[in-house]
C-alpha positions in Angstrom: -4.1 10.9 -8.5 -3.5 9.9 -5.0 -1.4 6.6 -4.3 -4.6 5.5 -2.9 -4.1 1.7 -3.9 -0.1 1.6 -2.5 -1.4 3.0 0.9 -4.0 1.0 1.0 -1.3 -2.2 1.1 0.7 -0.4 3.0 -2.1 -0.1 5.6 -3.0 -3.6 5.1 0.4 -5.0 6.3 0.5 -2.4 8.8 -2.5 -4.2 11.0 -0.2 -7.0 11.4 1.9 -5.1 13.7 2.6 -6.5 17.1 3.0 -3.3 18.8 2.3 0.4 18.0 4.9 3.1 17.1 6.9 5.0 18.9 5.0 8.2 19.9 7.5 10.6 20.8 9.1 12.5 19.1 12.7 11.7 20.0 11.9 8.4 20.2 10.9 8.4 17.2 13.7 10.0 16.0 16.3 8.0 17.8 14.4 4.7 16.3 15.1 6.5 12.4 18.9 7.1 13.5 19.3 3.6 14.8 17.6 2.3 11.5 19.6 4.4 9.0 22.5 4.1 10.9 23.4 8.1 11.7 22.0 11.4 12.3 23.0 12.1 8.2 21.5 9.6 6.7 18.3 10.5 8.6 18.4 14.3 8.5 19.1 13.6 4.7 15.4 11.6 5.1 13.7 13.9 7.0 14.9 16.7 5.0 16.3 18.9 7.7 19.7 19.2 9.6 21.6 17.3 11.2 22.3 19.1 13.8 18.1 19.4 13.9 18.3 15.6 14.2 20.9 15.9 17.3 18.2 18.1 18.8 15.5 15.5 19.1 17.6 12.9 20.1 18.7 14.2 22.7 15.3 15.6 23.7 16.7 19.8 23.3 13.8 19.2 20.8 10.4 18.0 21.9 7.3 18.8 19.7 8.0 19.2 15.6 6.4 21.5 12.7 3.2 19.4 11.5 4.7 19.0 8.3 8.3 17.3 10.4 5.9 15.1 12.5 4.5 13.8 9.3 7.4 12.8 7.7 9.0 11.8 10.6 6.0 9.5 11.5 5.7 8.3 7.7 9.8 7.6 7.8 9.0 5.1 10.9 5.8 3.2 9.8 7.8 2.4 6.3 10.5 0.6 8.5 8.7 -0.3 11.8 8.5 -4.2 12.2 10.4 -5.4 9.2 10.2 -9.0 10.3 6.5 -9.0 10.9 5.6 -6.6 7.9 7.5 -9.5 5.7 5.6 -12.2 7.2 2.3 -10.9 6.9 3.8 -10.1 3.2 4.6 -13.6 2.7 1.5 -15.2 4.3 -0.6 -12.9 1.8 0.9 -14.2 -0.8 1.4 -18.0 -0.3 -1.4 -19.2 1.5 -4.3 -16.4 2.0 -4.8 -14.0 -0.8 -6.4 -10.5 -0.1 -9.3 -8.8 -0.3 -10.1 -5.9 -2.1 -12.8 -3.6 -1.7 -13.8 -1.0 -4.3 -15.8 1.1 -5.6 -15.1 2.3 -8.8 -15.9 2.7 -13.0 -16.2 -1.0 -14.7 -16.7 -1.3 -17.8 -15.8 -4.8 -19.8 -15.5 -5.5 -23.9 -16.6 -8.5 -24.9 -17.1 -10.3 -27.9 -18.5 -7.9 -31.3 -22.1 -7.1 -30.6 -21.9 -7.4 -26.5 -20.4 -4.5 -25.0 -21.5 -3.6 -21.6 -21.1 0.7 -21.4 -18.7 1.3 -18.0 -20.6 2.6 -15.0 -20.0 2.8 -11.0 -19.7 -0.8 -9.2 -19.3 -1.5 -5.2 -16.8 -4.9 -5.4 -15.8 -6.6 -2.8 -13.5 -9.6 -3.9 -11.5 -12.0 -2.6 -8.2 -12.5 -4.6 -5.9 -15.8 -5.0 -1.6 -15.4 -3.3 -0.7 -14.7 -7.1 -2.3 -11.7 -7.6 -1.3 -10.1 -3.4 2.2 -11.4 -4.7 2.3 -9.6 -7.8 0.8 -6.6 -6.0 3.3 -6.6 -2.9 6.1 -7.2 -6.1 5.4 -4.2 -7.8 4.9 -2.0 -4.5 8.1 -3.1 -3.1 9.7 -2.2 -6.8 8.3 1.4 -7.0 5.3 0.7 -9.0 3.2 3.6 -9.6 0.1 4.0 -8.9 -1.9 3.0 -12.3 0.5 -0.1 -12.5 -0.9 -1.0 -9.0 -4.4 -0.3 -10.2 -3.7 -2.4 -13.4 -3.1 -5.5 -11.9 -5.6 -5.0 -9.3 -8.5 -5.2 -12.2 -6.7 -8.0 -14.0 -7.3 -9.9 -10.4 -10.8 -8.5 -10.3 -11.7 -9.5 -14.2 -10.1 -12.7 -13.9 -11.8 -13.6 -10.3 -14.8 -11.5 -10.3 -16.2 -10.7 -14.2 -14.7 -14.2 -15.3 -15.6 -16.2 -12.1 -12.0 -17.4 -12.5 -11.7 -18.2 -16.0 -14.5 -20.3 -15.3 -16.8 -18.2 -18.0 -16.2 -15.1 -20.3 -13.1 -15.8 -21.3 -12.6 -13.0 -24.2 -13.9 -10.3 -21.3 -11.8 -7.5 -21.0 -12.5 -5.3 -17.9 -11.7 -1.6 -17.8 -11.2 -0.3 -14.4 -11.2 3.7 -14.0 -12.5 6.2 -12.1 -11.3 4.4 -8.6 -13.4 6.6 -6.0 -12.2 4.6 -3.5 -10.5 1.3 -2.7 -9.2 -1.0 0.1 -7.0 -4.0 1.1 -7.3 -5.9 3.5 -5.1 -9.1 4.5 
């Protein structure tokens, strides 16, 4: 399955950047060595050479492999704007919530006798700080995907099926089948 719920956050907290990326490559690659404090540390990230690395920054190297500029674009994105990214992080998760948009397979249990079969919904939901902190807590500990994807429907039962524990309180939502799904802050 494809870590489509992690990106999605990550892509979330990424609009809050103040300015854009570095677009060359060797400036992109000096930013990496700067940030990982040597040319081993981010050949060892990149997966090539060091000497490779010594290449771009001093601009002997110009245009990478697709599959370099990739990685070498991914590597900057995951520590561009560490101050902001955090912030936005925080904000998310104190004061403003998220929103998550989704389409996928609910299906709930309820008490015996009222069982509702699973099928395709479009959500859109807005969720409480608690549930964009535990979210950003278990991305920034290495979560995988499904553990993302379970506390995303325990924020959707709770918010959306139970109208925040307001009604339905034995409702037990299944949530499989994500076809697609976004965060927004």
């Amino acid at each position: 399955m494809a870590d489509q719920l992690g990106d999605s956050l990550d892509r979330a907290v990424e609009k809050a950047f103040t300015r854009p990326i570095p677009r060359s490559a060797q400036a992109q690659m000096k930013y990496l060595v700067k940030q990982l404090t040597g040319t081993k540390a981010t050949a060892q990230a990149l997966g090539v050479s060091q000497r490779t690395v010594e290449r771009y920054v001093k601009g002997e190297l110009k245009r990478p492999r697709r599959d370099l500029a990739a990685r070498l674009e991914r590597e900057v994105r995951k520590r561009w704007q560490p101050q902001i990214r955090a912030r936005a992080k925080k904000k998310a998760a104190t004061t403003d919530g998220i929103v998550v948009a989704t389409r996928a397979r609910f299906g709930y249990t309820a008490a015996p006798g009222s069982t509702d079969d699973a099928r395709v919904r479009h959500i859109t939901q807005a969720l409480p700080p608690q549930w964009a902190e535990r979210l950003f807590a278990a991305r920034d500990s290495g979560a995988t995907e499904q553990q993302l994807l379970d506390i995303a429907a325990q924020g959707l039962g709770q918010m959306y099926f139970r109208d925040n524990d307001r009604r339905a309180h034995d409702l037990l939502v299944e949530f499989t089948d994500v076809e697609e799904i976004e965060v927004e802050l």
